[in-house]
C-alpha positions in Angstrom: -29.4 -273.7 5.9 -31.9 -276.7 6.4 -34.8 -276.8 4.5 -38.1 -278.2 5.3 -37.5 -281.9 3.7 -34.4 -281.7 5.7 -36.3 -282.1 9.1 -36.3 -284.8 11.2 -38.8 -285.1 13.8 -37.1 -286.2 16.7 -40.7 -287.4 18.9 -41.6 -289.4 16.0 -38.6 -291.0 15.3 -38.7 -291.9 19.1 -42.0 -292.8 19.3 -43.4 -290.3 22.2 -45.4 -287.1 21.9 -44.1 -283.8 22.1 -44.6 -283.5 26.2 -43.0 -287.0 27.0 -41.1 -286.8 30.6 -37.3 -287.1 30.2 -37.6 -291.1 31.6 -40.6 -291.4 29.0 -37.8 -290.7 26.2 -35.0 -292.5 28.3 -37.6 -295.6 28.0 -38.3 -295.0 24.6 -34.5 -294.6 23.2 -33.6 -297.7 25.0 -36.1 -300.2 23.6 -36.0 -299.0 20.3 -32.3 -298.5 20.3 -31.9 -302.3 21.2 -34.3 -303.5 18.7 -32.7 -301.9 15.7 -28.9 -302.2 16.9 -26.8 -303.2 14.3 -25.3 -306.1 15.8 -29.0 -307.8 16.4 -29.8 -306.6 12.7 -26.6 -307.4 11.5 -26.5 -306.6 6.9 -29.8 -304.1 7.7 -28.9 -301.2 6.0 -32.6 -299.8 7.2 -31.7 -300.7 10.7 -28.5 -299.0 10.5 -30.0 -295.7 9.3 -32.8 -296.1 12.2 -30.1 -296.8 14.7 -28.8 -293.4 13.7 -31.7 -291.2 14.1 -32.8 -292.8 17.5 -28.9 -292.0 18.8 -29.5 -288.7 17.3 -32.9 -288.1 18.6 -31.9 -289.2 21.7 -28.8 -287.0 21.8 -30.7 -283.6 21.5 -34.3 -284.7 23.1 -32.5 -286.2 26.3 -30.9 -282.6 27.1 -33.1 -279.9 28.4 -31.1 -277.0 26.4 -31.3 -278.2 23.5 -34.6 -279.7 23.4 -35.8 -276.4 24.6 -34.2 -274.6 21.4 -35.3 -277.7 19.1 -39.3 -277.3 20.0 -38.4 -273.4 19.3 -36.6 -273.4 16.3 -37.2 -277.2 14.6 -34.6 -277.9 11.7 -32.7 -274.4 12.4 -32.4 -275.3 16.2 -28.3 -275.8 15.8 -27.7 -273.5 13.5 -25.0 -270.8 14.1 -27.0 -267.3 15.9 -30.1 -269.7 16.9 -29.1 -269.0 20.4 -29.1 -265.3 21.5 -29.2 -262.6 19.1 -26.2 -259.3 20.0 -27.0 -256.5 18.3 -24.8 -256.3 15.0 -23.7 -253.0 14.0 -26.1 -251.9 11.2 -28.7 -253.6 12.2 -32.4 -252.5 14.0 -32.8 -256.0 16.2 -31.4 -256.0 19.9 -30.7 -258.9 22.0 -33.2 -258.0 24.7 -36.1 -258.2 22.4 -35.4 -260.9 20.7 -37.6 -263.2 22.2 -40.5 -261.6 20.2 -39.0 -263.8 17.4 -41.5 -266.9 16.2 -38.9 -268.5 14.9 -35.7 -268.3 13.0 -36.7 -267.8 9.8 -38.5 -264.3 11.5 -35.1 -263.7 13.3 -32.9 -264.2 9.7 -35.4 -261.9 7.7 -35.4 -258.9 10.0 -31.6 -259.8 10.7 -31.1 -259.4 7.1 -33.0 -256.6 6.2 -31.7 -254.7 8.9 -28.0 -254.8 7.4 -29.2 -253.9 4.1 -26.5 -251.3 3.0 -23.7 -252.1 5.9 -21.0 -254.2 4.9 -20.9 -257.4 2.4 -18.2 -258.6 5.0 -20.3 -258.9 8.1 -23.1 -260.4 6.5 -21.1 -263.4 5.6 -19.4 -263.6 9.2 -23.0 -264.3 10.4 -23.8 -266.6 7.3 -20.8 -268.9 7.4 -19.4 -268.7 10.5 -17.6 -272.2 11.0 -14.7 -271.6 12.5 -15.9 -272.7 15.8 -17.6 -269.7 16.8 -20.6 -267.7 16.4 -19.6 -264.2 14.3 -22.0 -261.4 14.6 -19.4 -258.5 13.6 -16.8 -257.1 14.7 -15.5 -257.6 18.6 -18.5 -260.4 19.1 -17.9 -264.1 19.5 -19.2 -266.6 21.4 -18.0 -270.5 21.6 -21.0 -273.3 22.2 -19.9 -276.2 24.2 -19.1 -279.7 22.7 -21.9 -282.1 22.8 -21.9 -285.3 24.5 -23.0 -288.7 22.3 -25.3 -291.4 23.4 -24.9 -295.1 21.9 -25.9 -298.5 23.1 -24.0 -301.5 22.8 -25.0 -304.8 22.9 -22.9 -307.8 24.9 -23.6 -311.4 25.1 -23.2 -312.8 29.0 -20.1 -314.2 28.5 -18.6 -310.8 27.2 -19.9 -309.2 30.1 -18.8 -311.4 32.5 -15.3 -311.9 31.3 -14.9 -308.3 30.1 -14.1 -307.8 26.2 -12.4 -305.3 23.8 -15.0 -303.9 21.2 -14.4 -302.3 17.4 -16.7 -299.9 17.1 -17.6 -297.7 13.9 -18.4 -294.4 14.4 -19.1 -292.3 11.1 -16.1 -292.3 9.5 -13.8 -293.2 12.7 -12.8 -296.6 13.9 -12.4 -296.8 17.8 -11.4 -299.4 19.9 -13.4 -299.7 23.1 -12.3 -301.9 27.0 -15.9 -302.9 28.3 -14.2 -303.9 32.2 -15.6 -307.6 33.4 -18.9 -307.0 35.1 -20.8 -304.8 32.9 -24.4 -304.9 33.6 -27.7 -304.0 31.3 -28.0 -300.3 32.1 -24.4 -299.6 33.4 -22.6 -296.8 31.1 -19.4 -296.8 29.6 -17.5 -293.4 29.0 -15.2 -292.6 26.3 -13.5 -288.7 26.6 -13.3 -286.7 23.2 -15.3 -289.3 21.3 -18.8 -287.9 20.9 -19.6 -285.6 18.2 -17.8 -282.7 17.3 -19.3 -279.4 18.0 -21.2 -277.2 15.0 -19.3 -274.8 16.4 -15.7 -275.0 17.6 -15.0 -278.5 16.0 -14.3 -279.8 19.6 -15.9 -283.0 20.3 -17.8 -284.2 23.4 -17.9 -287.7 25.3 -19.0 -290.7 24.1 -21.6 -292.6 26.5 -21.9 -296.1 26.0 -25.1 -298.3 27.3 -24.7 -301.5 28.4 -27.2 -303.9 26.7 -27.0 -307.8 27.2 -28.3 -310.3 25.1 -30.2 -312.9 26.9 -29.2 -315.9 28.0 -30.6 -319.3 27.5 -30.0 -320.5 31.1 -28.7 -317.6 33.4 -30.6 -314.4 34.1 -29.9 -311.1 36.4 -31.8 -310.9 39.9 -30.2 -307.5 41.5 -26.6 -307.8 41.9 -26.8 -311.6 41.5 -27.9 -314.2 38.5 -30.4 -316.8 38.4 -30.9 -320.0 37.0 -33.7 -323.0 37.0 -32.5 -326.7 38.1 -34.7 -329.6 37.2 -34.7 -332.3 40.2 -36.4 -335.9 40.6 -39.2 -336.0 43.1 -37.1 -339.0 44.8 -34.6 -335.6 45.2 -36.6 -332.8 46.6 -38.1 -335.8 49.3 -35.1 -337.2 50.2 -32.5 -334.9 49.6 -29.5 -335.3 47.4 -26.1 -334.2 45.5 -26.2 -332.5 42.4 -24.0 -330.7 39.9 -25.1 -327.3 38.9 -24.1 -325.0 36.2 -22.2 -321.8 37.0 -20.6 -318.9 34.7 -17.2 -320.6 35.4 -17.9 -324.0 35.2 -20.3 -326.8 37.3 -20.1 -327.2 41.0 -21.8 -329.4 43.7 -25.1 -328.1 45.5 -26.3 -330.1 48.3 -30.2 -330.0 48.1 -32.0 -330.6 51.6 -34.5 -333.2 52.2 -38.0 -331.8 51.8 -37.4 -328.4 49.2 -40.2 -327.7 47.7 -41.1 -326.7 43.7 -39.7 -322.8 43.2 -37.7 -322.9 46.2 -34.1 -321.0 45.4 -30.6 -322.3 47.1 -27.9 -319.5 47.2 -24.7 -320.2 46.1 -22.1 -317.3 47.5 -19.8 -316.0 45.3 -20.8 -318.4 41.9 -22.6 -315.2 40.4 -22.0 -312.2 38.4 -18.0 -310.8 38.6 -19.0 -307.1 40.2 -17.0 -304.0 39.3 -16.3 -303.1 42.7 -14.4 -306.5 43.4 -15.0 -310.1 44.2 -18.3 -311.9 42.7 -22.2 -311.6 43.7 -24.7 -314.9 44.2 -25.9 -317.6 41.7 -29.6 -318.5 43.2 -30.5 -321.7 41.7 -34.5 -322.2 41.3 -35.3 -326.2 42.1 -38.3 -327.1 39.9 -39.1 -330.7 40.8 -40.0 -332.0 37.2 -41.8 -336.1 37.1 -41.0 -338.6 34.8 -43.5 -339.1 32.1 -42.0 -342.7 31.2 -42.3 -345.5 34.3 -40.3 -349.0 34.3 -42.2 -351.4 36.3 -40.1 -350.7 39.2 -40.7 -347.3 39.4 -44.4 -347.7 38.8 -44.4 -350.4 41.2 -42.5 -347.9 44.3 -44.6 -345.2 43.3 -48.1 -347.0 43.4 -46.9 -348.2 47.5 -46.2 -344.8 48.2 -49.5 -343.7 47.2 -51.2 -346.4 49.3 -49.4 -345.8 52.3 -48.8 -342.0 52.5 -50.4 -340.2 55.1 -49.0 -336.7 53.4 -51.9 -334.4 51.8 -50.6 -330.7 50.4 -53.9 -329.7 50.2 -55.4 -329.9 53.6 -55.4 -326.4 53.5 -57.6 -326.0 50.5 -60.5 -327.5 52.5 -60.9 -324.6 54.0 -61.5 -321.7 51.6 -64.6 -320.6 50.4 -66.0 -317.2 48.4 
């Protein structure tokens, strides 16, 4: 049975107070769980045990039931009998009433005392009952369901684009994991009869895999679709022009009209992010009209005609606003 230094507060280990909203922890788990995930913290042996609690804190905190019977019963919350209490023969405590219970400690002591004198063998049936389901004498037993795990992983964009087979380490068990092309910060991943097993009946849950993505240094997600910035010339944004522009499968040519302006996005159908549900979103490339800080005499020389004989003002506008 747990003792006191065996406790693990789950709300501080996440961060949130005891009446957090289910999204406050959802919010929580996944900004903590990214920023001590072992492969961003790769050799951190601190990192790895903090990974751990956060899944585990996650696990029970993120489910109703068992969050209810953790801010009950604390470090005996999955213990064998935490969760109803049938009335063992030999014993004064009933199941209806036992709700009047503090705690389990309260529950274990009358439990206990009550059997004082029946049988050695039905004490230990309620003591170490590990066989998968709860024992509280003779002709009672009751099997818990298997609990599902929680875990984040984290891909760069080009192993979420193209799809990639991951080694994972869970515990003691190695599993290999398919993440499909197209997986998305967010998105989840399930793996049956991978979670952990249950205190109970041995049988193990589902493993739930979250989607994290590393950022990128040039493409980022807009919706279903991916964006990117494109320097261009001022001689370009005026007069229009050819250019080649990255994608996530290689450079292609984007016409840019005569007259775009700075910020102004061009869509380019089906360069974007490969979607799960078949064929491939949007790349939106930004234009951000970028001057030269270095003039040869020719360019000095075009650029000081223009400015004599333009007739174009972008601030005519301005002259009219006032507090």
């Amino acid at each position: 049975m747990p003792t006191a230094t065996d406790f693990k507060d789950y709300y501080t280990i996440l961060g949130v107070s005891k009446t957090a909203t289910p999204e406050e922890i959802k919010r929580a788990y996944r900004k903590l769980a990214r920023k001590y995930h072992p492969d961003l913290n790769p050799g951190d042996k601190d990192a790895e045990a903090k990974f751990k609690d956060l899944n585990e804190a996650n696990e029970v905190l993120s489910d109703p039931e068992n969050r209810q019977k953790y801010d009950r019963f604390g470090q005996y919350w999955n213990q064998p009998g935490y969760t109803e209490a049938p009335t063992p023969r030999g014993t004064n405590v009933s199941a209806e009433d036992f709700d009047r219970y503090d705690d389990f400690d309260s529950f274990i002591n009358d439990l206990l005392g009550g059997m004082k004198g029946g049988s050695k063998r039905r004490t230990q049936n309620y003591q170490t009952a590990t066989n998968g389901f709860n024992d509280f004498g003779d002709g009672f037993r009751s099997q818990a369901p298997a609990p599902d795990t929680e875990a984040a992983i984290a891909l760069t964009f080009s192993e979420a684009f193209h799809g990639v087979q991951k080694r994972l380490q869970l515990d003691d068990e190695t599993i290999n994991v398919r993440i499909p092309a197209g997986a998305k910060p967010g998105s989840r991943i399930r793996i049956k009869g991978k979670g952990r097993p249950s205190p109970f009946s041995q049988q193990r849950g589902d493993l739930y895999l979250t989607i994290e993505i590393l950022p990128h240094s040039f493409f980022r997600f807009e919706g279903d679709d991916i964006v990117c910035d494109i320097p261009i010339r001022p001689d370009e944004a005026v007069l229009g022009a050819e250019i080649r522009v990255p994608t996530p499968d290689g450079s292609v040519t984007m016409k840019v009209p005569k007259g775009v302006r700075s910020g102004q996005s061009l869509r380019l159908r089906g360069k974007g992010w490969t979607l799960q549900k078949g064929g491939r979103g949007d790349l939106l490339a930004k234009l951000q009209i970028v001057t030269p800080k270095d003039l040869s005499a020719i360019e000095q020389e075009c650029y000081e005609k223009i400015q004599a004989n333009t007739s174009f003002n972008p601030r005519t506008q301005l002259e009219e606003i006032k507090l």
